[in-house]
C-alpha positions in Angstrom: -30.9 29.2 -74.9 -32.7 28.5 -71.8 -31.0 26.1 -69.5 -35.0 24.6 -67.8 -37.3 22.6 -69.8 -41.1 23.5 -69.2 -43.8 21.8 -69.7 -48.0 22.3 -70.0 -51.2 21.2 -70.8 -51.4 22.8 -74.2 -55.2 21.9 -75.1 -58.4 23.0 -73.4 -59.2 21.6 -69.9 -62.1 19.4 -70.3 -63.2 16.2 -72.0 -62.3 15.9 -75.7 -60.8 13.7 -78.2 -57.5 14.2 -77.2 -54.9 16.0 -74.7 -51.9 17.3 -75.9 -48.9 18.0 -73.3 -46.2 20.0 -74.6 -42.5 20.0 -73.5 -39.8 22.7 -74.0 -35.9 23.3 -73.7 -32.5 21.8 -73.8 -33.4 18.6 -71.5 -37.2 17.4 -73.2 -36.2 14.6 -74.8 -34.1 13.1 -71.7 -37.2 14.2 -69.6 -39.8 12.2 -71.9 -37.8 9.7 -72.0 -38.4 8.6 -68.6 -42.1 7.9 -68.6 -41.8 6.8 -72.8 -42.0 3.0 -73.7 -40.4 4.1 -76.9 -36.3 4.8 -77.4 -37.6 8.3 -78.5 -34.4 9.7 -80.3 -34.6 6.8 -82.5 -38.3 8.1 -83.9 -37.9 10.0 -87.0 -38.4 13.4 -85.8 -42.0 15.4 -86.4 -43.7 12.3 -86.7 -45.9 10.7 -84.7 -45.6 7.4 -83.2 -48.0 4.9 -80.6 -46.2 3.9 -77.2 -47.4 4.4 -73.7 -46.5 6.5 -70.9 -45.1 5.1 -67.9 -44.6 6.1 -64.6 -42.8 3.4 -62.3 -44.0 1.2 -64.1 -47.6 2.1 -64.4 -48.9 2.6 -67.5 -51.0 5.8 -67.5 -52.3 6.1 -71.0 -51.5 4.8 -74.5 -50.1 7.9 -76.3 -48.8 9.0 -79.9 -45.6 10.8 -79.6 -43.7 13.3 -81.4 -40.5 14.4 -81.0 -39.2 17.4 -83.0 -35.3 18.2 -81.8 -34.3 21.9 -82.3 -34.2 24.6 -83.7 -37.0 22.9 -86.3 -39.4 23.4 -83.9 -42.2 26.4 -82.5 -39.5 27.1 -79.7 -36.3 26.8 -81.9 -35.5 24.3 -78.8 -36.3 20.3 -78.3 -39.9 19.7 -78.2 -41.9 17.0 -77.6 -45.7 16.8 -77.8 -47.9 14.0 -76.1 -51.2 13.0 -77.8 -53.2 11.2 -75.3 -57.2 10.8 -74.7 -58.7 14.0 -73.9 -60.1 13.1 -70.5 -59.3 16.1 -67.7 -57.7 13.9 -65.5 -55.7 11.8 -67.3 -53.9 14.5 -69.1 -53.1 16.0 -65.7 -52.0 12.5 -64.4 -49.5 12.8 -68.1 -48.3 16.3 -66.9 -47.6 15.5 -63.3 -45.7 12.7 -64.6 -43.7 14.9 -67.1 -43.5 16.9 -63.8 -42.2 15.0 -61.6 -39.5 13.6 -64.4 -37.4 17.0 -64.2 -39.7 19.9 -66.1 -40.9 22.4 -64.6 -44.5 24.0 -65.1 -44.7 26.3 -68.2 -45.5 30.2 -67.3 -48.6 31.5 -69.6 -47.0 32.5 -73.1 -43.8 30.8 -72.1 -43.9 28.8 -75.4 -44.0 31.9 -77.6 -41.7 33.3 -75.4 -39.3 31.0 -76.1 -39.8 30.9 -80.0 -40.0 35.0 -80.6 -36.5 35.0 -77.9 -34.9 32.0 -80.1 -36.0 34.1 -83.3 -38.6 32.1 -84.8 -40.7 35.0 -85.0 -40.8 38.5 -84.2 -43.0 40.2 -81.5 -45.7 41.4 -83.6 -46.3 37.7 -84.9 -46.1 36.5 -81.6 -48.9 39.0 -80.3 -51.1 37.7 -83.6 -51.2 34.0 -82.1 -53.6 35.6 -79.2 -55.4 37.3 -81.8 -55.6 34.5 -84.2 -57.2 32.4 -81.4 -59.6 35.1 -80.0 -60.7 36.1 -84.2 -64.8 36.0 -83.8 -64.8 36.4 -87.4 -63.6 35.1 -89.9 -62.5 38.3 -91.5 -61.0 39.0 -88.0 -59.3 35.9 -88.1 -57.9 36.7 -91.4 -56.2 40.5 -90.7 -54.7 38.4 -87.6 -53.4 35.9 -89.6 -52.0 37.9 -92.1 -49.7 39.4 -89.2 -48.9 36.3 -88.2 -47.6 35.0 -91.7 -45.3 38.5 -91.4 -46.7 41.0 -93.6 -46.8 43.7 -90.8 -43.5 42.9 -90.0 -42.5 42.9 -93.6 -43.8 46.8 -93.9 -42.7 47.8 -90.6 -38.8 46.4 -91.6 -39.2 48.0 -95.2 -39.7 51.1 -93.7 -36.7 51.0 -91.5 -34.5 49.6 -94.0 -35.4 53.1 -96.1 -34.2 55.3 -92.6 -31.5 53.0 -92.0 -30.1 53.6 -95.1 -30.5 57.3 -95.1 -29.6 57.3 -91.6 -26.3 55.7 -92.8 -25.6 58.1 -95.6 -26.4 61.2 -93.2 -23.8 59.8 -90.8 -21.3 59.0 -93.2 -21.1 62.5 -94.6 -21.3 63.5 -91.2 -17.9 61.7 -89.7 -16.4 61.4 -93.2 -17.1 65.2 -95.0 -14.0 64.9 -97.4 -15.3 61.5 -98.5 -18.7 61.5 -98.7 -21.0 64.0 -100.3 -23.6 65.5 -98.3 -27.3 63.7 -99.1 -29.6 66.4 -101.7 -32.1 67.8 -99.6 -34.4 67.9 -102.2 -34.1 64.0 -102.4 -33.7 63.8 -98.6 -37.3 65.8 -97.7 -38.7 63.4 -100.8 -37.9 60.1 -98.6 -39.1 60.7 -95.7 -42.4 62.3 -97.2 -42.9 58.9 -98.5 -42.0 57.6 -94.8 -44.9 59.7 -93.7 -46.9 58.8 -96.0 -46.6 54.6 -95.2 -46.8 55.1 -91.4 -50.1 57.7 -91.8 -51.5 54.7 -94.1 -50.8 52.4 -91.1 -52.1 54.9 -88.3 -55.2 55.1 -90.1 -56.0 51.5 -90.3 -56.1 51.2 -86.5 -59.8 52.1 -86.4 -60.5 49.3 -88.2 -57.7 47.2 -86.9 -59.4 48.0 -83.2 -62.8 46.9 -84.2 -62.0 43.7 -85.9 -59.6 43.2 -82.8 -61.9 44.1 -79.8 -65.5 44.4 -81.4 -67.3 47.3 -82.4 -69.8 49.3 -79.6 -73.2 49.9 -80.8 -75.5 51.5 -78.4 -78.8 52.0 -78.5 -80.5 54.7 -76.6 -83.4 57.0 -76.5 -86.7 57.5 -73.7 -87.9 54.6 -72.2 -90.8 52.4 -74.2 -89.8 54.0 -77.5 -88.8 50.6 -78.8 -84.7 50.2 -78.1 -85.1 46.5 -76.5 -87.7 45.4 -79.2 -84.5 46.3 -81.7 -82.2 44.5 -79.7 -84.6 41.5 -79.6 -85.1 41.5 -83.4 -80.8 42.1 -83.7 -80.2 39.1 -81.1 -83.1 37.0 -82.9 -84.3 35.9 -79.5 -85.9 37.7 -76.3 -82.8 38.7 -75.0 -84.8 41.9 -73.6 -87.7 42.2 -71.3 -90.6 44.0 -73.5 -93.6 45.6 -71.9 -95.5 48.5 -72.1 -94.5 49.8 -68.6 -91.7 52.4 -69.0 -88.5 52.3 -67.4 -88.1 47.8 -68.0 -84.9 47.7 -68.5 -82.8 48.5 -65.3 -79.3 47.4 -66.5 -77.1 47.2 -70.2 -78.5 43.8 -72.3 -75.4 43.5 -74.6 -75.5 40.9 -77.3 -72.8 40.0 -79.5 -73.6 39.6 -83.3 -71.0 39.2 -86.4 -72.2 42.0 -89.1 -70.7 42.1 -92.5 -67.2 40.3 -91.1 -66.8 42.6 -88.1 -68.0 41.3 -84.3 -70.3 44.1 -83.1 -71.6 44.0 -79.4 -75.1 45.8 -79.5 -75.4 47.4 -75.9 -79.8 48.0 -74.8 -79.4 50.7 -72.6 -81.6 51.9 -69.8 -84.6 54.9 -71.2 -82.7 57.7 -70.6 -85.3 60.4 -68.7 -85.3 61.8 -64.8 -86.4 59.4 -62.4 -86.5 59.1 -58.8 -86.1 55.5 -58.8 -82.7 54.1 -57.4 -82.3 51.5 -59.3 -83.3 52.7 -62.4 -80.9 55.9 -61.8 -77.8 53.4 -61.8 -79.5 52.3 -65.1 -79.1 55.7 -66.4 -76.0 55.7 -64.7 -74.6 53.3 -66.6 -76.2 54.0 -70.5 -74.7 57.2 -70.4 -71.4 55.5 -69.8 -72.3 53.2 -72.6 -73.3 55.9 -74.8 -70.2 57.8 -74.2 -67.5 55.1 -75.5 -70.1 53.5 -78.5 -68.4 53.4 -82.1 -72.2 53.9 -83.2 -75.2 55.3 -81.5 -78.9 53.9 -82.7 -81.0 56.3 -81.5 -84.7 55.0 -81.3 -87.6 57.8 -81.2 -91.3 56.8 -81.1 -92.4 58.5 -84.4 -95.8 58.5 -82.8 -95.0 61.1 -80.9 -93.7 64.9 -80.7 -90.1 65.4 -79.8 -90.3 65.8 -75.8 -88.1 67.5 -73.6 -86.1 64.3 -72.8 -85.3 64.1 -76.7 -83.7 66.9 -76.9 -81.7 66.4 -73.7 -80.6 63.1 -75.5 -80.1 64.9 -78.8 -77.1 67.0 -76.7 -75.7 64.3 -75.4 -75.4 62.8 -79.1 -72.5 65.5 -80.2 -69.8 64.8 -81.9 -70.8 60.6 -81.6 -71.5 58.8 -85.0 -75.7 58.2 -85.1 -78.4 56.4 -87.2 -81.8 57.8 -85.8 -84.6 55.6 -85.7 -87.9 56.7 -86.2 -89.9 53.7 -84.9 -93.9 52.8 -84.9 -94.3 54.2 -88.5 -97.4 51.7 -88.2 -99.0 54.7 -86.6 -99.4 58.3 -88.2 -95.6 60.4 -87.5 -95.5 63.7 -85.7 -91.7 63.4 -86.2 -90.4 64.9 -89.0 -86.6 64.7 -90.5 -86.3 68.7 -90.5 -87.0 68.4 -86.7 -84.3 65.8 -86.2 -81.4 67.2 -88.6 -81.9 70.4 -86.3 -80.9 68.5 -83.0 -78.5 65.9 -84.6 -76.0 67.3 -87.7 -74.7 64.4 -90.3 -77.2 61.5 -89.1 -78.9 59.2 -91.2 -82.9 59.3 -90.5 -84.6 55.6 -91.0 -87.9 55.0 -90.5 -89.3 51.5 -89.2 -91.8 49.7 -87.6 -90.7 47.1 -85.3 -94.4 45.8 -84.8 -95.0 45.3 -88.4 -91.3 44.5 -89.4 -91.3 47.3 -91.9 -87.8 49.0 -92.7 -85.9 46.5 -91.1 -84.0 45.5 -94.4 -83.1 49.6 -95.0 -82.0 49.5 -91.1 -79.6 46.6 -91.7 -78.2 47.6 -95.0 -77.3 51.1 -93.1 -75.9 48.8 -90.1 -73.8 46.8 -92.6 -72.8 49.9 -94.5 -71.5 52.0 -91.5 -69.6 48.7 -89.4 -68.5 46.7 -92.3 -64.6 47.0 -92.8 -64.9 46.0 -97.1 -64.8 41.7 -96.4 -62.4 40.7 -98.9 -60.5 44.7 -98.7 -60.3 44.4 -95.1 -58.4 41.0 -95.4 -55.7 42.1 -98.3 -55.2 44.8 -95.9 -52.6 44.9 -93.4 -54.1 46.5 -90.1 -52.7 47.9 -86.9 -54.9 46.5 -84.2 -52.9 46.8 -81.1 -52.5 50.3 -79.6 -49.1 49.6 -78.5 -48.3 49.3 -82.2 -50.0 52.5 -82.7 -48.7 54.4 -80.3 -45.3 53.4 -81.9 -46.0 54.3 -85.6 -47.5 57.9 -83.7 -44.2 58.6 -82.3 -42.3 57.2 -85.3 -44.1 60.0 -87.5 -43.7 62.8 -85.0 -39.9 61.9 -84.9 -39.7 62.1 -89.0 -42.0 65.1 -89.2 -40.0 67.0 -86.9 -36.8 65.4 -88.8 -38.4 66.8 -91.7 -38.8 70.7 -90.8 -35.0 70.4 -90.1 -34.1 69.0 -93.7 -34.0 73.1 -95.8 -31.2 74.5 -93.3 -30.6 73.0 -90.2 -27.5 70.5 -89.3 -27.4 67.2 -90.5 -26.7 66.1 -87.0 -29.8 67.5 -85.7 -32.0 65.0 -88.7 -30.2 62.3 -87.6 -31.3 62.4 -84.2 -34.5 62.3 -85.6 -34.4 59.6 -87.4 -33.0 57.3 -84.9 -35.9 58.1 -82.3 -37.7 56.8 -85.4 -36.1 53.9 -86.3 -36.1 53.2 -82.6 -40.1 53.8 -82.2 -40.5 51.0 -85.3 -38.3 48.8 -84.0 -40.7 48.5 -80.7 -43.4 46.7 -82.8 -41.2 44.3 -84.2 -39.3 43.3 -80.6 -35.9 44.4 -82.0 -36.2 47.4 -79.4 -38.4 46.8 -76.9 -37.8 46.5 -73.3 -37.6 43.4 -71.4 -40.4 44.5 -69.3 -42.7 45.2 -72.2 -42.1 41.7 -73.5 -43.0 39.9 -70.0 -45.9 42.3 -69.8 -46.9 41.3 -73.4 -46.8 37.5 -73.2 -48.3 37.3 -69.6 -51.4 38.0 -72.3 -51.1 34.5 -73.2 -52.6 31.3 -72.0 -50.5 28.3 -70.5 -49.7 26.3 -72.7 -49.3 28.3 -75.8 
């Protein structure tokens, strides 16, 4: 247990309806008590109770208090919350005082520290808080909460209860070879092909995990004046574009932010792509090719109006390999663009044709949208996601350990598949906390805001 009791602001700076300041460790109570009008370890605990706060003997603000001793509290230590009005300054004037009383200032994610260290969590849950705050959705908020209640943890610890406990029976027939039969191979290469198969269903949900976690990149390219910032303007719902007729408008990236079927999507108006000679414009270009190279999706907008040009097909190379929905904008005005043309230049690309003038196509366009960046609503949340990459990266080296265990399983040593399988169960154990290094966890919960 920590020997220092911290304390922080643990609401938003600002004016609100009230301002909670939190206090942690061995010594809160005593601390509170010294600014409290109450006899706090008489109140019944988790519930709150109107007194002031009192500073030689100045009252500074009538307060509800709540005292919850440990380990029934978030930190598995003494805590005690403060509940008074939400004004900026008198909640500082309520922490200074808690302050000056003995606590010292909480470092950012020192709360959650303190609980996942006392074990009232594990890491993985405690890396959901910031993702249960940050959700834009509410499907996002959802998968994060569903890690939060434990059911990554619960899969992650199933899995190495199943490598512990073949781990164990390897090592027994190891040290003990009169005593204990030697596991079937058969049976053994059958277990950890099930492993395989549980950490490849994880590893694949990251992509979705990611998105829900961080948004999902859609970038919109093509020549200049072919229509990309009228999209974005129609997508947004307001002129968050400049629109003209004069080529070459949009200088920088216009990114909006929109929630599509669940999933927060950042739409990203690029700079018309083409040669140019202006400065300014080039470090437009600059910068949509840098947008176009990381996009999850690519809405490429052509002016149907006219023939492919030279600059289309410069575009169309840069679109290899990237995931694309061509748009075949102006259909209010006879096509010289046909689908052959375009399946030529871009393979496995969905062709939609629209007019932006005469908001024609649109509902084809956003059904295509939905289709390609929805993660399944109501799927997505029964699901249990990765969504951090350091969880990832874990389950990655996890399955290289157990497919490399498993090449060893028809004739090699027993010893040899045991070393596997503890660089496994070693790898899991990282998302969970129960191996991770003490660096890793500081590096983690500097993430965190004060307070929390």
């Amino acid at each position: 247990m920590n020997k220092d009791t911290i304390a922080a602001i643990a609401t938003p700076l600002g004016e609100g309806g009230i301002g909670i300041v939190r206090l942690s460790g061995n010594e809160a109570i005593n601390i509170a008590q010294r600014i409290s009008s109450l006899s706090l370890r008489e109140l019944p605990p988790r519930r709150m109770t109107l007194g002031f706060v009192v500073l030689e003997d100045t009252r500074l603000d009538r307060v509800l208090w709540v005292v919850m001793p440990g380990p029934h509290s978030f930190t598995g230590e003494d805590v005690v919350e403060i509940h008074c009005h939400g004004g900026l300054k008198v909640t500082e004037l309520v922490l200074e005082a808690v302050i000056k009383s003995g606590a010292r200032l909480a470092e950012p994610g020192e709360f959650s520290k303190r609980a996942f260290l006392n074990g009232k969590m594990d890491l993985a849950q405690a890396e959901a808080i910031v993702d249960v705050i940050r959700a834009k959705t509410a499907t996002s908020l959802r998968v994060a909460f569903r890690v939060l209640e434990g059911h990554l943890s619960e899969k992650i610890e199933g899995i190495r209860e199943t490598l512990l406990s073949t781990l164990s029976t390897i090592e027994a027939s190891i040290d003990y070879p009169e005593d204990v039969e030697e596991p079937d191979r058969d049976q053994l290469k059958d277990t950890l092909g099930s492993i395989t198969e549980d950490l490849n269903e994880l590893i694949r949900s990251y992509r979705k995990g990611k998105s829900l976690r961080e948004g999902y990149l859609v970038t919109i390219v093509g020549r200049p004046n072919v229509g990309k910032s009228s999209l974005l303007n129609h997508l947004a719902k307001e002129e968050k574009a400049i629109v003209t007729d004069i080529p070459g408008t949009t200088r920088d990236v216009v990114e909006v932010e929109i929630n599509v079927g669940g999933v927060p999507v950042v739409f990203a108006d690029t700079a018309g792509l083409r040669e140019t000679e202006d400065k300014v414009e080039s470090i437009g270009v600059g910068k949509s090719k840098a947008y176009l190279s990381k996009a999850d999706l690519v809405l490429w907008v052509l002016d149907s109006s006219e023939e492919l040009t030279v600059e289309d097909r410069k575009i169309a190379e840069m679109l290899d390999g990237k995931d694309v929905i061509v748009i075949l904008n102006k259909q209010d005005k006879p096509s010289k663009i046909s689908a052959s043309e375009i399946e030529r230049l871009v393979e496995n690309t969905t062709i939609l044709p629209l007019s932006l003038t005469e908001k024609t196509g649109l509902d084809s366009f956003m059904a295509e949208l939905e289709n390609r960046v929805s993660l399944g609503g109501a799927e997505a949340m029964g699901e249990v996601l990765i969504t951090r990459v350091r969880h990832k990266n874990a389950l990655d080296n996890a399955l290289d350990a157990i497919k490399h265990a498993i090449g060893f399983v028809p004739t090699s040593p027993l010893d040899l598949i045991a070393i596997d399988l503890r660089i496994a169960y070693s790898a899991l154990g990282e998302i969970t906390g129960h191996t991770v290094k003490e660096d890793v966890i500081d590096r983690i919960f500097s993430e965190f805001c004060i307070g929390k």
